[in-house]
DRENLOBA-976548 format. One line per field, with one value per residue (C-alpha): x, y, z; residue in three letters. Coordinates in Angstrom, 1 decimal. Layout:
<atoms>
east	c(X, ...)
north	c(Y, ...)
up	c(Z, ...)
r	c(ALA, ...)
</atoms>
This chain:
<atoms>
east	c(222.8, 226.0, 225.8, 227.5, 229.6, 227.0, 223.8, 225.0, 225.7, 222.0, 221.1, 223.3, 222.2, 218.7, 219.2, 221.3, 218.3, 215.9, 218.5, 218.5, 214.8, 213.2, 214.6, 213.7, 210.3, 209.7, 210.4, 208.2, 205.2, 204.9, 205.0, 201.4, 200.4, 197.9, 198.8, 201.3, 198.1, 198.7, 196.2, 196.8, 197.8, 195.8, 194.7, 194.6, 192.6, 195.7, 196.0, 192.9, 193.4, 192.7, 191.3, 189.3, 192.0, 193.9, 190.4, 190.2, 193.9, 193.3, 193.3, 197.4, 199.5, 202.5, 204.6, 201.8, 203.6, 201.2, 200.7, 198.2, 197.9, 196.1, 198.2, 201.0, 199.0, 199.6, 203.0, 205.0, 207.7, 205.1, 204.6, 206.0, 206.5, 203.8, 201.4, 201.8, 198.2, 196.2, 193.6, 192.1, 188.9, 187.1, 184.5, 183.6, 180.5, 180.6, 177.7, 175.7, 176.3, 179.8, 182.3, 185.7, 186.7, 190.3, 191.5, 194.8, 196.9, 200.3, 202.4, 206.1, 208.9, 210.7, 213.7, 214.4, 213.4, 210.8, 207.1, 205.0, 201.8, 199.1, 196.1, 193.3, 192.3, 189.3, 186.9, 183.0, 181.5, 178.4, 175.9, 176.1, 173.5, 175.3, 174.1, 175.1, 175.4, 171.9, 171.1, 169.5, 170.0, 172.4, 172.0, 174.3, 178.0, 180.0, 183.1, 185.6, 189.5, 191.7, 195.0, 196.6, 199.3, 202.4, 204.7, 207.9, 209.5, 212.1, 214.6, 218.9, 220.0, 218.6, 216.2, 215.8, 213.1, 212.4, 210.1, 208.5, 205.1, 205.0, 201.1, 199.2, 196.5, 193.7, 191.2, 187.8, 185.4, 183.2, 185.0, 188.1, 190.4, 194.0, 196.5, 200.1, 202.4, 203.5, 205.7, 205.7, 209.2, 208.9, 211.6, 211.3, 213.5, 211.9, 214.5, 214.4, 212.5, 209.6, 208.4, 208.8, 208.8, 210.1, 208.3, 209.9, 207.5, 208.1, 204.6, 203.4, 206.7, 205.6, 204.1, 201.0, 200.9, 197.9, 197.0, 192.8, 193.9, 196.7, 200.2, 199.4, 201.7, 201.1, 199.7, 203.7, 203.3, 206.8, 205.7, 207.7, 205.6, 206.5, 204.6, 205.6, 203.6, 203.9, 205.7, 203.6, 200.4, 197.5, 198.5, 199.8, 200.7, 201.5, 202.9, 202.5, 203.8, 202.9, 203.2, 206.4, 207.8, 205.4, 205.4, 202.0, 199.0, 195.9, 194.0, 194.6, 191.8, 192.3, 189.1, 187.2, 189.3, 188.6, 185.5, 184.9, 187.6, 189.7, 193.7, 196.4, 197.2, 200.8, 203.5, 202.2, 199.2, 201.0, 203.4, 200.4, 198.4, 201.2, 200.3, 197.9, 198.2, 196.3, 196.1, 194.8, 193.5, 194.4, 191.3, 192.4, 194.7, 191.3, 189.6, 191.3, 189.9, 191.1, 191.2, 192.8, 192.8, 193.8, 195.1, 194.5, 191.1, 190.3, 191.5, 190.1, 186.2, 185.9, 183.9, 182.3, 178.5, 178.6, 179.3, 182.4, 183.1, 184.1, 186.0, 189.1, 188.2, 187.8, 187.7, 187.2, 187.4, 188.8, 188.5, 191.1, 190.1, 192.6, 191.8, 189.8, 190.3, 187.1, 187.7, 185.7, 186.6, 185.3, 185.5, 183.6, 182.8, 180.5, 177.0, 178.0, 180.3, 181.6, 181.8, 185.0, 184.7, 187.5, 187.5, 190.9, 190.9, 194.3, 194.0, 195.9, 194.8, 197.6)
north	c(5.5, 3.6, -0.1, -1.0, -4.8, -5.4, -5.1, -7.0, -9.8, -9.8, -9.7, -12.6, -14.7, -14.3, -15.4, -18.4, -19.5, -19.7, -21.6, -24.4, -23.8, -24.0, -27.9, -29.2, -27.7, -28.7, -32.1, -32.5, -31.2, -32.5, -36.8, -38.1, -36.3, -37.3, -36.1, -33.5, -31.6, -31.4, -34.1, -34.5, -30.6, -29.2, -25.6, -24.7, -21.4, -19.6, -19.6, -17.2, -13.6, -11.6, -8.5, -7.7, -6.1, -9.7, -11.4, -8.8, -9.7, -13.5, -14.6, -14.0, -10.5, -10.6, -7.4, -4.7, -1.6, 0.6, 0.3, -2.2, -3.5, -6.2, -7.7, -7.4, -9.6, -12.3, -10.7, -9.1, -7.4, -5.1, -3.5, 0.0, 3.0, 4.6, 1.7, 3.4, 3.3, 2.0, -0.4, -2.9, -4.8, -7.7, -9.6, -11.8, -14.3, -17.8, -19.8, -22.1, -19.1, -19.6, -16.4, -14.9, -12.0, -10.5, -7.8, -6.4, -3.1, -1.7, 0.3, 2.1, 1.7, 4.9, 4.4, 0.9, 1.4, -1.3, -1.8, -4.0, -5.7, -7.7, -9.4, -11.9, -14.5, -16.0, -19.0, -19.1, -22.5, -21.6, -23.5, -27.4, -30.0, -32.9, -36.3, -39.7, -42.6, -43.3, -39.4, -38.7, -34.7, -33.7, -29.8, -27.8, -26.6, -24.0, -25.2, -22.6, -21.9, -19.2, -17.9, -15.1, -13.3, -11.1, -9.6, -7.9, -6.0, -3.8, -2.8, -3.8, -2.7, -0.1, -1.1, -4.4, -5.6, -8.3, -9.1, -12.0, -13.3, -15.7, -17.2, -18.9, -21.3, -23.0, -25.1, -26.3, -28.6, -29.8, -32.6, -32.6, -29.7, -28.8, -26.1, -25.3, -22.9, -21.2, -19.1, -16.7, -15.2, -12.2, -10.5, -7.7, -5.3, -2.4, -0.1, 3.7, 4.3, 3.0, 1.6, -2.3, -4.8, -8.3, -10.8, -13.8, -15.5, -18.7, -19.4, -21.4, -23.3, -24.6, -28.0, -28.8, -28.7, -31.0, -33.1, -34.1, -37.9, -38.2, -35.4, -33.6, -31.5, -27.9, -26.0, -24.9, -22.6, -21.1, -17.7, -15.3, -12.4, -9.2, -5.9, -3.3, 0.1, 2.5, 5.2, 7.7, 5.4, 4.8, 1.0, -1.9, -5.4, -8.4, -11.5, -14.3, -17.8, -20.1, -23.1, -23.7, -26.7, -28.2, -29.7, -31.1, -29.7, -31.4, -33.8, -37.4, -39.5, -42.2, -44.6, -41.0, -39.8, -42.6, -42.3, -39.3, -38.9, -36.4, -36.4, -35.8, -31.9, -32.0, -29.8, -26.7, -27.1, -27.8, -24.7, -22.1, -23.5, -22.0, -18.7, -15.7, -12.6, -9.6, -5.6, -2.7, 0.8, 3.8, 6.7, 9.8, 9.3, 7.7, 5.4, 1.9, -0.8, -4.2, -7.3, -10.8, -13.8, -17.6, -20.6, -23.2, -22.1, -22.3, -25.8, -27.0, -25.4, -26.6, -29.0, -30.3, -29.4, -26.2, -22.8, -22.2, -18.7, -16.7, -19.6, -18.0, -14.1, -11.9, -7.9, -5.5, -1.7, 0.4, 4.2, 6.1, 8.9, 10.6, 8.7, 6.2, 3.1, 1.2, -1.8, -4.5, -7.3, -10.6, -14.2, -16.1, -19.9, -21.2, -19.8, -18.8, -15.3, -14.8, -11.0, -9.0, -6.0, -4.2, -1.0, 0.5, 3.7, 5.2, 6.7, 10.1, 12.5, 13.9)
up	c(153.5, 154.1, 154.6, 157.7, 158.3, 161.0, 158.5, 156.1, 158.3, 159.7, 156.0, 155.5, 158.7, 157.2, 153.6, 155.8, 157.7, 155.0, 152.6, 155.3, 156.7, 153.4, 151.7, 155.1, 155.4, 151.5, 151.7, 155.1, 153.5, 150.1, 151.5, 151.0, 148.6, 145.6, 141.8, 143.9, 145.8, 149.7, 150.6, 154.1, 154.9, 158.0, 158.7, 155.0, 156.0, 156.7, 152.8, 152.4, 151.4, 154.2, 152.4, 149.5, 147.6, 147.9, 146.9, 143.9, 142.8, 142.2, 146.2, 146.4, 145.5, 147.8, 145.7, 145.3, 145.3, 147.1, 151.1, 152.1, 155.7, 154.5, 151.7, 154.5, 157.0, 154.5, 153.4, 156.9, 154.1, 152.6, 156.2, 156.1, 158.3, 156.5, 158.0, 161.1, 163.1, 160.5, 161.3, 158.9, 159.6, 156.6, 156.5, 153.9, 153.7, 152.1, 151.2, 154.0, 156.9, 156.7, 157.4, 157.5, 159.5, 160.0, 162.0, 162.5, 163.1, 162.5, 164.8, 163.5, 166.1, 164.6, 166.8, 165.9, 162.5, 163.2, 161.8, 163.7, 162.9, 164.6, 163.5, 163.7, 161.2, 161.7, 160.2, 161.5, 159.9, 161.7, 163.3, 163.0, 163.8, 166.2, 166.6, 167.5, 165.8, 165.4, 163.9, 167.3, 167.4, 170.3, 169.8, 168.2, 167.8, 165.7, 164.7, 163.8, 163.1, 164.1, 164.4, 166.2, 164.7, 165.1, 162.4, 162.5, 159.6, 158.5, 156.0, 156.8, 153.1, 151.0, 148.5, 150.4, 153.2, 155.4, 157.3, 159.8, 160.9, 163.7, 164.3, 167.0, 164.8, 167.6, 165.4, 166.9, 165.6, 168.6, 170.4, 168.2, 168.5, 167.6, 167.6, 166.6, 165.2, 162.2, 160.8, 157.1, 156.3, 153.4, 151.2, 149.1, 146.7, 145.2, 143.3, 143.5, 141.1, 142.8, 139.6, 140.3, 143.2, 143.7, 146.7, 148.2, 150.4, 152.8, 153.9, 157.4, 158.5, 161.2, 163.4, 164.9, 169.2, 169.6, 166.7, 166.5, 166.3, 164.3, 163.1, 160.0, 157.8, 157.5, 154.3, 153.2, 149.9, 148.5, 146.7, 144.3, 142.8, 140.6, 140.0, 137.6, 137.6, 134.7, 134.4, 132.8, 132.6, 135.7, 135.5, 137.6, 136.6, 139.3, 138.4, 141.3, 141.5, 144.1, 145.5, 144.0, 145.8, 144.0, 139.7, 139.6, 141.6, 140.4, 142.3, 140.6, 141.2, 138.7, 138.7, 138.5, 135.5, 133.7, 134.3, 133.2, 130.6, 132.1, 131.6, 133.7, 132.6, 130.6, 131.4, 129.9, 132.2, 135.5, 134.5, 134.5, 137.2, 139.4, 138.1, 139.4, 136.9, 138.3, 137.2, 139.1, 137.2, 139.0, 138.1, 139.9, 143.2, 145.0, 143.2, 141.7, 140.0, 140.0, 137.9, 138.6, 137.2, 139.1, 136.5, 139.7, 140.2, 137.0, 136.8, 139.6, 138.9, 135.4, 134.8, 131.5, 131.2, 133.4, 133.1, 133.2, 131.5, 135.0, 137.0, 137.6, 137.3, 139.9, 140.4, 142.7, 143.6, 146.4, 147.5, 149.3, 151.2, 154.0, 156.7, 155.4, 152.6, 151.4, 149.6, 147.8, 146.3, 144.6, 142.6, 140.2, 141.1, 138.5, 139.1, 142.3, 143.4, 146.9, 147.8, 150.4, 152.1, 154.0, 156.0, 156.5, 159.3, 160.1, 163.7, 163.8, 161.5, 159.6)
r	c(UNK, UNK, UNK, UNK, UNK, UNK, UNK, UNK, UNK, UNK, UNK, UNK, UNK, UNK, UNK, UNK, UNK, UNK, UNK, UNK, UNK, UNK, UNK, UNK, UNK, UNK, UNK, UNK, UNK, UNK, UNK, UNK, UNK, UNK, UNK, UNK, UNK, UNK, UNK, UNK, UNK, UNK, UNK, UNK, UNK, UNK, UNK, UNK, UNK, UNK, UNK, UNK, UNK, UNK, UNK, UNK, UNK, UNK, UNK, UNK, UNK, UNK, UNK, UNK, UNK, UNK, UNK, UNK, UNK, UNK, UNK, UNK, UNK, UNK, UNK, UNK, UNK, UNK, UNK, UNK, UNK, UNK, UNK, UNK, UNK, UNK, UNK, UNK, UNK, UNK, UNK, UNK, UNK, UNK, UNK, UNK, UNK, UNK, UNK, UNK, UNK, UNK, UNK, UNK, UNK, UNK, UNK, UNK, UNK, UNK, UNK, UNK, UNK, UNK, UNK, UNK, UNK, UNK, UNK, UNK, UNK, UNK, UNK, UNK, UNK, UNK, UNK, UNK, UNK, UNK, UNK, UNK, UNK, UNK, UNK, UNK, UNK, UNK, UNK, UNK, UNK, UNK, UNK, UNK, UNK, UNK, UNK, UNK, UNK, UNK, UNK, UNK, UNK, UNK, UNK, UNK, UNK, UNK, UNK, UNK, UNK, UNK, UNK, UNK, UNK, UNK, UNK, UNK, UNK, UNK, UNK, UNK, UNK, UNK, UNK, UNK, UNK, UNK, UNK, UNK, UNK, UNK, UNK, UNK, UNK, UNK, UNK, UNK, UNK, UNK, UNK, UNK, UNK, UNK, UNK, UNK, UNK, UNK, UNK, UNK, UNK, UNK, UNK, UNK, UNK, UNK, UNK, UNK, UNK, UNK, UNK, UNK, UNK, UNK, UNK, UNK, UNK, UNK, UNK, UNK, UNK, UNK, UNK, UNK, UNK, UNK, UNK, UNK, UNK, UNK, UNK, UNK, UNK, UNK, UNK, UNK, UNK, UNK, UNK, UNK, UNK, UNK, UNK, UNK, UNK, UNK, UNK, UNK, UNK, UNK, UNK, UNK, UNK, UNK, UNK, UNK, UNK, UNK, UNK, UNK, UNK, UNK, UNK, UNK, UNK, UNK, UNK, UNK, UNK, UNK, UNK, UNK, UNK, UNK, UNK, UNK, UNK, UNK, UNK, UNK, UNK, UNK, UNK, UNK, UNK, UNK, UNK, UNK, UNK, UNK, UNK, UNK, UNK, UNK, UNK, UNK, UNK, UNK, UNK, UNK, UNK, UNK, UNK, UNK, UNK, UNK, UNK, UNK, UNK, UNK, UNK, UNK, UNK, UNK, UNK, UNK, UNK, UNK, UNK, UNK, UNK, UNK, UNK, UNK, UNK, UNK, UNK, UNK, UNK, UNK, UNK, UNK, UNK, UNK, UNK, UNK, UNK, UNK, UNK, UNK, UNK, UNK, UNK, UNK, UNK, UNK, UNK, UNK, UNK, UNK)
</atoms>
């Protein structure tokens, strides 16, 4: 395919916008924060996986090589013609009644070369006792968050992708509600041999409409990530870095680490808490397991006198069938283990 004067403009005017969007956007989000952690960020949600094979692959994977509507809810440059009337619903249960659901579709604009995408993201805290001041029972409310979402993607250059997610967020917690905006920006290369992919991902730029009683800064998160699959091998490695506008993500709570004689983590320690390393096992063409592990997670969950051997890890399996994707996916927290489930369907039968 020849490259043409006028797609390597729009390629141009892209890599433009995000030079300039992305200082700007950087420098907004990281003021207030404790120890370099987002303190005062709001509708941190959005930074959920929104299917199990995400969950599986250490909560982020923005360059898996293989089609996946719901990697590229959270990714709009991994959408691809081949997404073309799929349908992906999840569900995944936290402790104390609390849920996640997410449900989105894909549609390919052949003509325009276009892949669109759609999808709901969803937060049910469940049901919350209200009271006044005096712990009088008022009856009961479920507070919840939720954004509505449209992507956009499609490929200017060869080898090259882009893609663009633009989301409604609405966030109710009984009298005190919010909204606001946000938007993801993706990039991708994958050469011709298929073999290898590259992921730039500018995450939730974007403002709040209605603040609950004062402005708060959005959860920004600057990702690169890197798969290679093996040639002649049933393997696939990812490589994800996060949060990269950052240096130091730990919570510093001084009087409490002195307390309890923790230290500020040196360099070494803030480098791989940026990290998520994951690897998927491919037995057969139908069945793949998965295995991730998250540095951050880790960090954050240890804690001296517990059990601490999992934090970190998680796994998960999927089936492919012709029409239909099963997926399950899951991650250690101490004792405890929170479990996904995703259904794909694609709706012509081919």
């Amino acid at each position: 395919m020849m490259i043409t004067i006028k797609k390597i403009q729009k390629l141009g005017a892209f890599i433009l916008a995000l030079f300039f969007c992305v200082p700007m956007v950087m420098a907004q989000t990281t003021i207030g924060n404790i120890g370099g952690k987002e303190s005062n960020a709001v509708y941190n949600f959005l930074n959920l996986p929104h299917s199990a094979k995400a969950s599986s692959l250490g909560g982020i994977n923005i360059s898996r090589i293989q089609q996946d509507l719901g990697l590229a809810m959270y990714n709009p440059a991994l959408l691809t013609p081949s997404m073309d009337s799929w349908l992906h619903l999840s569900i995944k249960p936290y402790l104390a009644d609390i849920k996640q659901y997410d449900f989105s579709g894909a549609k390919y604009l052949e003509q325009k070369k276009l892949v669109l995408g759609w999808g709901v993201h969803f937060m049910d805290y469940g049901a919350v006792t209200m009271t006044d001041i005096a712990g009088n029972q008022m009856g009961n409310f479920r507070p919840n968050d939720y954004s509505l979402q449209f992507s956009a993607a499609t490929s200017y250059i060869n080898n090259i992708h882009i893609g663009t997610t633009l989301k409604f967020i609405q966030s109710n917690y009984g009298l005190y509600k919010s909204n606001g905006f946000a938007m993801d920006i993706g990039l991708r290369y994958q050469p011709t041999s298929q073999l290898s992919q590259l992921s730039v991902l500018v995450k939730n730029l974007g403002m709040q409409l209605k603040t609950y009683t004062t402005k708060e800064e959005l959860p920004f998160n600057l990702i690169v990530g890197w798969t290679k699959k093996l040639e002649n091998a049933p393997f696939q490695f990812s490589l994800t870095a996060e949060k990269l506008s950052l240096w130091n993500l730990a919570y510093n709570d001084t009087s409490f680490n002195a307390q309890q004689g923790y230290r500020n983590p040196g360099s070494l320690q803030n480098l791989f808490n940026h990290l998520i390393l994951a690897g998927e096992v491919f037995i057969g063409e139908q069945v793949s397991v998965n295995l991730g592990y998250n540095f951050m997670r880790r960090f954050d969950l240890n804690i001296q006198g517990q059990q601490n051997a999992l934090n970190g890890f998680s796994s998960g399996l999927a089936l492919q069938l012709q029409r239909v994707e099963v997926q399950y996916g899951n991650a250690f927290f101490q004792k405890n283990m929170y479990h996904h489930f995703s259904l794909m369907y694609n709706l012509k039968n081919r």
